[in-house]
Backbone bond lengths (Angstrom), bond angles and torsions (degrees), N, CA, C in turn:
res aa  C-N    CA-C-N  psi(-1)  N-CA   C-N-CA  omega(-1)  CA-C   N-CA-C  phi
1 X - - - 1.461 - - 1.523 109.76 -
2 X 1.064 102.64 151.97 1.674 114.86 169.81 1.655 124.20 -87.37
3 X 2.067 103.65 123.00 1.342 86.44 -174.21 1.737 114.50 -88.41
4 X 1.307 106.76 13.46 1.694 114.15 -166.50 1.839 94.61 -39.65
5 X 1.100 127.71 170.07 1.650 155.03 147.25 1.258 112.68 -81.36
6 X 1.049 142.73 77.21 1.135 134.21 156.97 1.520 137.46 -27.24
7 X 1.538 119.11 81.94 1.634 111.77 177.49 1.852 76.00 132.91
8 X 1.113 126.32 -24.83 1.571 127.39 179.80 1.610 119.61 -101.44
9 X 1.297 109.10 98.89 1.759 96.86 -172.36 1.384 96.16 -90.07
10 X 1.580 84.02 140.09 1.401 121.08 157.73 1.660 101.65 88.35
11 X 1.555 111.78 -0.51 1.205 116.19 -177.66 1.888 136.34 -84.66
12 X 1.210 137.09 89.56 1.223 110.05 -137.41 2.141 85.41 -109.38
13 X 1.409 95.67 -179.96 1.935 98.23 -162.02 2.230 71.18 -101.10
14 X 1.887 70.64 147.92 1.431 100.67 179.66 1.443 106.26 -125.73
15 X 1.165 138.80 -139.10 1.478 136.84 -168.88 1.310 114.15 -77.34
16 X 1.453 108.36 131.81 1.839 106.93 -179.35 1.222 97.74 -107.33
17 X 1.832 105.79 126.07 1.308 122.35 -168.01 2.109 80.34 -109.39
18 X 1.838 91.75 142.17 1.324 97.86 166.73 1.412 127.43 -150.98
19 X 1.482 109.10 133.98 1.588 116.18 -157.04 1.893 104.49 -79.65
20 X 1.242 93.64 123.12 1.360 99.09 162.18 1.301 137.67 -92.28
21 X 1.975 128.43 127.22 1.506 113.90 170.35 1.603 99.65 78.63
22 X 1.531 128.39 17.93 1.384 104.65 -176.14 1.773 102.21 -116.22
23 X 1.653 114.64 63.71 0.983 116.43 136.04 1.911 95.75 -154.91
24 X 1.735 114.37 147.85 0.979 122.91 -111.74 1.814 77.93 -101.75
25 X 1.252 138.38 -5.07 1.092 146.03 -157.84 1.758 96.69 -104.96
26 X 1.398 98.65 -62.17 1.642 101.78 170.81 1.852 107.92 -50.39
27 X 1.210 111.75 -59.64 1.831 109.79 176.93 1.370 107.62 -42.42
28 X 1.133 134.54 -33.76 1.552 137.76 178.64 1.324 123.42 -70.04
29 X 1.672 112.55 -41.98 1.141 127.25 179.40 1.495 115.40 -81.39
30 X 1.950 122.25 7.07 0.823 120.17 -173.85 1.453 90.24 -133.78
31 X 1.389 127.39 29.39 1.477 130.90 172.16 1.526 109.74 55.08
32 X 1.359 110.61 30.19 1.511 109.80 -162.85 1.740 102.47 -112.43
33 X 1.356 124.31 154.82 1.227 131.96 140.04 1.591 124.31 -40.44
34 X 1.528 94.49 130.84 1.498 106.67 175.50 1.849 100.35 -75.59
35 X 1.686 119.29 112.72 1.335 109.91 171.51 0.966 118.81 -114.34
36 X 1.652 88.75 158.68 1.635 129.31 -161.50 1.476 111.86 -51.19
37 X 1.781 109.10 -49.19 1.486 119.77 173.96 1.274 90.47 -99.50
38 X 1.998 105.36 175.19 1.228 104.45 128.05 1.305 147.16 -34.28
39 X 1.512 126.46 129.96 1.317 136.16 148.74 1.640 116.60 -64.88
40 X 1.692 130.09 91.56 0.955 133.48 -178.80 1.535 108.71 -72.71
41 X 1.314 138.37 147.51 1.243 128.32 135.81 2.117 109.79 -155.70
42 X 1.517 109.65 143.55 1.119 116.46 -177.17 1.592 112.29 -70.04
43 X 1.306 94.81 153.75 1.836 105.17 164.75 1.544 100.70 -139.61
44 X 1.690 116.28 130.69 1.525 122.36 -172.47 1.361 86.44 -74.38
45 X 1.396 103.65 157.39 1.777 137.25 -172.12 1.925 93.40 -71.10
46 X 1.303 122.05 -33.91 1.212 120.47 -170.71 1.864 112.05 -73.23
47 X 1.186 99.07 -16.31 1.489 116.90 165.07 1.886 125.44 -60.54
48 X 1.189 95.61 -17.92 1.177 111.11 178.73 1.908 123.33 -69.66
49 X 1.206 119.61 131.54 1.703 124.44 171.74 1.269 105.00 -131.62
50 X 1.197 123.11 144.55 1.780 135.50 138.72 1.481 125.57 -71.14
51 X 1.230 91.09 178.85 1.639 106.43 -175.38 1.714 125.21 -66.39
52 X 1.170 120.97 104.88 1.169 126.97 -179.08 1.794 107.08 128.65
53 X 1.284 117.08 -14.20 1.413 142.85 -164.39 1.871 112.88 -87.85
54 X 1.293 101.59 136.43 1.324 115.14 -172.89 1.391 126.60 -78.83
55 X 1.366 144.32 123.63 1.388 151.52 143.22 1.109 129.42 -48.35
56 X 1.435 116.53 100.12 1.228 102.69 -155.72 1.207 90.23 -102.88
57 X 1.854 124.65 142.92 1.649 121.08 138.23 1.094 142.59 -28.68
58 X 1.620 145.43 115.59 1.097 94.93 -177.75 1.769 114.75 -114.53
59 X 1.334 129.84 155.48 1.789 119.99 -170.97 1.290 91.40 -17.25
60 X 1.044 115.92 -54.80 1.956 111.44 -150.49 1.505 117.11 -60.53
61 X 1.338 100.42 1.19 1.335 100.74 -177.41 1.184 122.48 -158.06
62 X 2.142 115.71 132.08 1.781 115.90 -153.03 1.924 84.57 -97.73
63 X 1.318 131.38 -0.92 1.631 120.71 -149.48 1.211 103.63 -149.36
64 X 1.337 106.42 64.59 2.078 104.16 175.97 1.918 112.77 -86.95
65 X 0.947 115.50 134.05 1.519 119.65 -170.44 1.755 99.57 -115.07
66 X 1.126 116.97 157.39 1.358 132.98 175.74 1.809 113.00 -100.82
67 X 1.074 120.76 144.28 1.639 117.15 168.05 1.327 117.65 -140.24
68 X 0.762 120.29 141.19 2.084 113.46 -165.78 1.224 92.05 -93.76
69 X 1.264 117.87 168.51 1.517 118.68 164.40 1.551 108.66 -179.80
70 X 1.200 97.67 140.19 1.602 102.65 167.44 1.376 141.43 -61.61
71 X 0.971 140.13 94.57 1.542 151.48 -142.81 1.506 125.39 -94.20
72 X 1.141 144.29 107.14 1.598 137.20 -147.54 1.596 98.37 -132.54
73 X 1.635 109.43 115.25 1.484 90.82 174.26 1.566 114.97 -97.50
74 X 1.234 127.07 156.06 1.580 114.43 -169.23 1.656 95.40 -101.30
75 X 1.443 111.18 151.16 1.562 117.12 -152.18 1.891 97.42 -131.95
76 X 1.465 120.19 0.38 1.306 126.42 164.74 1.584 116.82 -149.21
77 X 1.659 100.25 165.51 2.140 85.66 -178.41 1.626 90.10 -98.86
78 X 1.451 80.76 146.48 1.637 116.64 -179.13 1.702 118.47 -128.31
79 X 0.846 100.87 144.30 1.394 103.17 173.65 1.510 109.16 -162.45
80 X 1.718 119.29 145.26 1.079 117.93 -170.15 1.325 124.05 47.85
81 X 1.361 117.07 52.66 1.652 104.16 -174.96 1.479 97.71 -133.60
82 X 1.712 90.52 167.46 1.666 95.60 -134.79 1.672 84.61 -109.50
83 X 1.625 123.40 137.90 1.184 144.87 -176.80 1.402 109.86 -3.63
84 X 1.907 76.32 -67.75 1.908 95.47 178.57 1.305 129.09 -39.88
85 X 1.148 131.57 -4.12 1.243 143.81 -132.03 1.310 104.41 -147.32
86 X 1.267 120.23 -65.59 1.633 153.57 176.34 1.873 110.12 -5.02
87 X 1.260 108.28 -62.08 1.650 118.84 176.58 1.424 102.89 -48.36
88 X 1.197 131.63 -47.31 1.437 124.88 -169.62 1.825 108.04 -79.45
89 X 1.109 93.82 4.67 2.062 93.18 147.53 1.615 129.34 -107.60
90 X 1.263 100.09 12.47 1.391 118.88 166.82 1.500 116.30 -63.77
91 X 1.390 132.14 135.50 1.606 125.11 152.89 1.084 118.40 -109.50
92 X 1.884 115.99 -29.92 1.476 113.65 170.19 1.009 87.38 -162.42
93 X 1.613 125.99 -149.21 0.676 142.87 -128.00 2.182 123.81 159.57
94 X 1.561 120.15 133.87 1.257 114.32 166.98 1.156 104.96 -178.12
95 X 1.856 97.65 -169.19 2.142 105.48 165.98 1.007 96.88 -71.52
96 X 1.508 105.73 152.86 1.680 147.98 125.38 1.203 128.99 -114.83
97 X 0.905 123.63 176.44 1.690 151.09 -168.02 1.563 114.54 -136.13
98 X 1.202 122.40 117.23 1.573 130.95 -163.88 1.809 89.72 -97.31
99 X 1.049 154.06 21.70 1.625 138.07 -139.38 1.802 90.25 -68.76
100 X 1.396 91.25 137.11 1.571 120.42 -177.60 1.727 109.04 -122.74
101 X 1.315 102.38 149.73 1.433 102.68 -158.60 2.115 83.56 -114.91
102 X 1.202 106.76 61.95 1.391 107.21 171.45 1.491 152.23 -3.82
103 X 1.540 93.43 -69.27 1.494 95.30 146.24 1.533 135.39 -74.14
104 X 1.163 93.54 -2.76 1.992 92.43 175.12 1.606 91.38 -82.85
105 X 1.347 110.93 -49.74 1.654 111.12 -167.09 1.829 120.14 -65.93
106 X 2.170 95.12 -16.76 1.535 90.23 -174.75 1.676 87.39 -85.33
107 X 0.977 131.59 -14.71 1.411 113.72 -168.26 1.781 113.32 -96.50
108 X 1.474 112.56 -28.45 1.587 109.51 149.64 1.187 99.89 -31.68
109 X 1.398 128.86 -84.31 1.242 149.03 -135.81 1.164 103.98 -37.35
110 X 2.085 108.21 -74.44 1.522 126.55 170.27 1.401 117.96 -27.31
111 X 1.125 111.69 -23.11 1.647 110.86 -167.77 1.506 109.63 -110.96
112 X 1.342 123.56 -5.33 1.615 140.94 -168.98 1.633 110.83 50.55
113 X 1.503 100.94 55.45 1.348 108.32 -175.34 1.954 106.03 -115.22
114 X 1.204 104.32 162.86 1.188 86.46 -166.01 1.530 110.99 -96.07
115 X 1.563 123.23 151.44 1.502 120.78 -166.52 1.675 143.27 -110.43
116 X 1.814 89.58 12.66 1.852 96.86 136.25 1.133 123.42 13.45
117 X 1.151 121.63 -81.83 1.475 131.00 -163.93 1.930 98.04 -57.15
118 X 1.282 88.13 -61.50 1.667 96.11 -164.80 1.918 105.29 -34.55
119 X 1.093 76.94 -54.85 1.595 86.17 178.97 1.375 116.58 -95.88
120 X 0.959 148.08 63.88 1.762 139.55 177.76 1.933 89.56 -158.51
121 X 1.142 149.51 -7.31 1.171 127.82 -149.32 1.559 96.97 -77.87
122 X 1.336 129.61 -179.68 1.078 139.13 -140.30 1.792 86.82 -111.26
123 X 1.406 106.18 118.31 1.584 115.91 178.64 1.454 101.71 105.89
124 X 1.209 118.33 -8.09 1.540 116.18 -166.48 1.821 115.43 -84.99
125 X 1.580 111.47 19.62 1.592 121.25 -175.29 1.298 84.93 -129.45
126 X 0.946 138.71 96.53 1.721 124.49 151.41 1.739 96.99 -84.54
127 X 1.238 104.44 158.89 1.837 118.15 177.82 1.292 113.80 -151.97
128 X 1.246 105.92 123.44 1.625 118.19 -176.22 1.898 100.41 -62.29
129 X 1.258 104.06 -165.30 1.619 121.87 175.37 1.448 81.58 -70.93
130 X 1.511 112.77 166.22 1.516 136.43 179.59 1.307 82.22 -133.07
131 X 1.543 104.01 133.33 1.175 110.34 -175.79 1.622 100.54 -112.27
132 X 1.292 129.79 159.72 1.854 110.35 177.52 1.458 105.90 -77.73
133 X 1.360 107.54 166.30 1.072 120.32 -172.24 1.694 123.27 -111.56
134 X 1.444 97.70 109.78 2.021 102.07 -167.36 1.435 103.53 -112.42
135 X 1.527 111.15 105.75 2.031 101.29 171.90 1.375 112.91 -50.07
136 X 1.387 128.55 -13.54 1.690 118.97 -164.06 1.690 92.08 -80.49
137 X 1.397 111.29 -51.52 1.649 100.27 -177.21 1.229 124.74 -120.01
138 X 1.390 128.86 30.24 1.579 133.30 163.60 1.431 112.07 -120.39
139 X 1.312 145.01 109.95 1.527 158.81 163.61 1.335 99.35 -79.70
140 X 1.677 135.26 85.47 1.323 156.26 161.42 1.966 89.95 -43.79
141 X 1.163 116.95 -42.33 1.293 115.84 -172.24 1.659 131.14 -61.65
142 X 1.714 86.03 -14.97 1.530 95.19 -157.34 1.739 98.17 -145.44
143 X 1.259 123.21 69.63 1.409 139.61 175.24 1.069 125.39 -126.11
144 X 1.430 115.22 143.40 1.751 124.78 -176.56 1.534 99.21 -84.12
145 X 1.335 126.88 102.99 1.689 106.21 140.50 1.677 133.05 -118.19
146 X 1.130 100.62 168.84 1.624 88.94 -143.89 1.776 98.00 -150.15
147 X 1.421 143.54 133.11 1.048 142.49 174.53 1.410 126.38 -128.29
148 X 1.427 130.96 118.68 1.482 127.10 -166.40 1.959 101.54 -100.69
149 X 1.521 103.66 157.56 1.293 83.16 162.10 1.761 91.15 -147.61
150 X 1.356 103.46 130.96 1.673 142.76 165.87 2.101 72.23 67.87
151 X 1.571 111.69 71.66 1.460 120.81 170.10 1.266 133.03 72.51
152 X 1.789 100.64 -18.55 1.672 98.47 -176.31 1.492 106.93 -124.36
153 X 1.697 96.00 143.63 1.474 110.01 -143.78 1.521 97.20 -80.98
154 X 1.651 112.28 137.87 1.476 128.51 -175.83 1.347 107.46 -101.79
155 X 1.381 117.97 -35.13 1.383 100.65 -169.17 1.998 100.52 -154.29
156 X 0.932 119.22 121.44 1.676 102.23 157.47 1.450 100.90 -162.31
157 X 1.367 97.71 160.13 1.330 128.94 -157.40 1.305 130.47 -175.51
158 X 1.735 126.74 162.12 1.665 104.60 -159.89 1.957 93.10 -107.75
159 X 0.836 103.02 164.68 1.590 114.08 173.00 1.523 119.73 -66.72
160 X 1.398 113.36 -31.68 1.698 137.45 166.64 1.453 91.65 -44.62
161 X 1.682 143.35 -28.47 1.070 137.34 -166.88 1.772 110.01 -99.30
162 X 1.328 112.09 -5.49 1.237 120.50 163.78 1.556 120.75 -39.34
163 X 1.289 124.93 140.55 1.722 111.32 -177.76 1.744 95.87 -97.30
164 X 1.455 113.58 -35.03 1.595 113.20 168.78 1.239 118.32 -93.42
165 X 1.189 138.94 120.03 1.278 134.00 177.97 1.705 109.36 -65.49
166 X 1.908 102.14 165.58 1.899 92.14 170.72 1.343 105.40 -52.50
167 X 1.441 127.71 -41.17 1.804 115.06 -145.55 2.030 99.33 -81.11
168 X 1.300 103.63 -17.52 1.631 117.64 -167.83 1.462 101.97 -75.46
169 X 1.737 117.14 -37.47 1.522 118.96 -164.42 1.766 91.98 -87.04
170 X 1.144 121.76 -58.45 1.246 120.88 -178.16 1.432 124.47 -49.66
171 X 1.932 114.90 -35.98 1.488 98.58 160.98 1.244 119.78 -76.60
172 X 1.570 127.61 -27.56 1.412 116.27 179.54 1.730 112.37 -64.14
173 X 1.157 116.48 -48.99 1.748 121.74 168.10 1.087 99.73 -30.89
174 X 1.843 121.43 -60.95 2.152 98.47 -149.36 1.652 90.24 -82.93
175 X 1.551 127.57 -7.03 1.248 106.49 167.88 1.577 144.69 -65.34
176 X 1.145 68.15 -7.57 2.295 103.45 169.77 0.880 106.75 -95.21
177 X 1.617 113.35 -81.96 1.633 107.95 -163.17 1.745 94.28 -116.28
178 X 1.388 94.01 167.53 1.517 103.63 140.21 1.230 141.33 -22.98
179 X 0.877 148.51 90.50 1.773 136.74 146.14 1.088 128.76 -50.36
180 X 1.625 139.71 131.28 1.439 134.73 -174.81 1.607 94.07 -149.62
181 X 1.194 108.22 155.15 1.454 126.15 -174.05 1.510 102.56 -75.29
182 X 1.213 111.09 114.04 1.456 125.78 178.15 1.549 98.85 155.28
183 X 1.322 121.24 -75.45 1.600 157.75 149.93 1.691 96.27 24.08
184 X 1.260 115.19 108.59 1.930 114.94 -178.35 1.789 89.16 -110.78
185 X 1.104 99.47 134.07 1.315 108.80 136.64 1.913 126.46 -132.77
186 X 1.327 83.28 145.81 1.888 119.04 -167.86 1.461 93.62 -101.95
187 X 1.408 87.72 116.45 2.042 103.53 -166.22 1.473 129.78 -105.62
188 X 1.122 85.30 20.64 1.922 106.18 175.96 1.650 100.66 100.14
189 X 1.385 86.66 173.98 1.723 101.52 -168.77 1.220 102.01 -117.90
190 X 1.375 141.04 162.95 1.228 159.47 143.66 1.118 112.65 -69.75
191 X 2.107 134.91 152.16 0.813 122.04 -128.79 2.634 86.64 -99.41
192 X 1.414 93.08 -166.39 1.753 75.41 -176.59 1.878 94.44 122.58
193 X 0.980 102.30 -43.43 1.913 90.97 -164.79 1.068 133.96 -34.05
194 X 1.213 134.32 102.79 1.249 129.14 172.47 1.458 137.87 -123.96
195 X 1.466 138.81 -175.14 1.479 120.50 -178.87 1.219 120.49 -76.26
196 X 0.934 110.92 147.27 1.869 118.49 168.56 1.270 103.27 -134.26
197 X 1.872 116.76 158.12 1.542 125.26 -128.97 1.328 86.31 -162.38
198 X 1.430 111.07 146.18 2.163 119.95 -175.20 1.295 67.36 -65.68
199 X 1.633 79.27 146.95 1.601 129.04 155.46 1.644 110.92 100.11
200 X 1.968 103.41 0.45 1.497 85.92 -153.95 1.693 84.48 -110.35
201 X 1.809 125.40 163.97 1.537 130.67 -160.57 1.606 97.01 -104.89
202 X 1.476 115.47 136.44 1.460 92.35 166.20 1.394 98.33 -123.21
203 X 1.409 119.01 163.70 1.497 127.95 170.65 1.251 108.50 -147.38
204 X 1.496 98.72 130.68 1.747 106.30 177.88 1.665 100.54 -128.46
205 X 1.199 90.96 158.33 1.738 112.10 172.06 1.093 140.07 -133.37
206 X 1.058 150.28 171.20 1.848 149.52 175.39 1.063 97.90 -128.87
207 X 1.722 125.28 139.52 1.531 141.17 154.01 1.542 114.99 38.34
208 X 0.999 114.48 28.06 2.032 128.74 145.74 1.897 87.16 97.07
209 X 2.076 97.79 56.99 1.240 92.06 133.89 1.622 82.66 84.72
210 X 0.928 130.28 11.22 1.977 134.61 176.99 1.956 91.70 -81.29
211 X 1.112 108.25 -25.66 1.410 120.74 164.44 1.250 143.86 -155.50
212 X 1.171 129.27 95.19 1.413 149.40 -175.70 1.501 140.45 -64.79
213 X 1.354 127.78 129.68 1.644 126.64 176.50 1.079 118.54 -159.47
214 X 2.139 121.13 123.92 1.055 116.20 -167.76 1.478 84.79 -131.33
215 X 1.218 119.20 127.12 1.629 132.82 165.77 1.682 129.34 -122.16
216 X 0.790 121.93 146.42 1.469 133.41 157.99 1.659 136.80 -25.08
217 X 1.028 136.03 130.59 1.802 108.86 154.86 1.460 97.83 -131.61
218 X 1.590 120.03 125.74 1.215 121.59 171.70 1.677 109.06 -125.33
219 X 1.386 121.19 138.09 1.302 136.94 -179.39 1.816 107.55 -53.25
């Protein structure tokens, strides 16, 4: 597969950093604590699909769920940088799809193991268009996203309901690692998640369709 960016020359996707539990309705609906930091966890780049592209199941798993989420690609390297600051490592921006293989992740869990797997399987990143990213006319703070599957709506909600904001996840990230231009992060979900099963369509969006994704689920 190709890691190019599409709409980004010369730009290819590097590590997908992804926020966990950071809206306070979804943390509830997952019997979880509202947290203090970020909830970090990785998804490999090979995890990744486009638009028109299939989800696949995989054996390992009877309970895959969908999560919308707002998607930010970072467009310079950063490190240590301070909130205030933070937006101007933006390049664009869109939907994603977190798909989690549930019961693999409730049963990590039980065991205090860590749950990678649940989330990393191969098809498990779908990503809308990335649209670029302009502070004069996009408010990351204040967006509708919203996901139907085969038409009826699973989950939507505005980003204003975020517990970390974009500029909050991005300074705590380069305070860990590195940032480099490629680098997505997937910024939590709103609450709604549920299973989806081959045969069934999902489509998610950002701010009425400013970014778009309709994919597959096949067994």
């Amino acid at each position: 597969m190709s890691f190019d960016i599409p709409g980004f020359h010369g730009m290819q996707y590097g590590t997908l950093y992804c926020i966990g539990r950071n809206y306070a309705k979804h943390a509830a609906e997952m019997n979880s604590d509202i947290p203090e930091t970020p909830v970090v966890f990785l998804k490999p780049r090979s995890s990744i699909i486009h638009e028109g592209e299939t989800v696949r199941i995989p054996k390992q798993s009877g309970e895959v769920h969908h999560e919308v989420e707002l998607v930010l690609l970072i467009g310079k390297q950063v490190s240590n940088i301070h909130k205030d600051d933070a937006l101007s490592a933006i390049a664009g921006f869109g939907v994603g799809l977190d798909i989690t293989a549930r019961d693999v992740q409730s049963e990590a869990k039980k065991k205090g193991l860590p749950w990678s797997l649940a989330k990393g399987f191969n098809t498990f990143a779908p990503l809308g268009n990335l649209v670029p990213y302009d502070t004069a006319k996009h408010n990351l703070g204040n967006m509708e996203i919203r996901v139907e599957v085969n038409g009826d709506v699973r989950q939507s909600g505005r980003t204003s309901d975020m517990i970390f904001r974009a500029e909050e996840l991005i300074s705590y990230l380069s305070g860990c690692f590195t940032l480099y231009p490629g680098d997505l992060i997937f910024t939590g979900t709103p609450e709604g998640v549920s299973p989806v099963i081959g045969g069934d369509t999902v489509s998610a969006e950002i701010e009425n369709g400013l970014s778009t994704l309709t994919v597959h689920v096949s067994d």
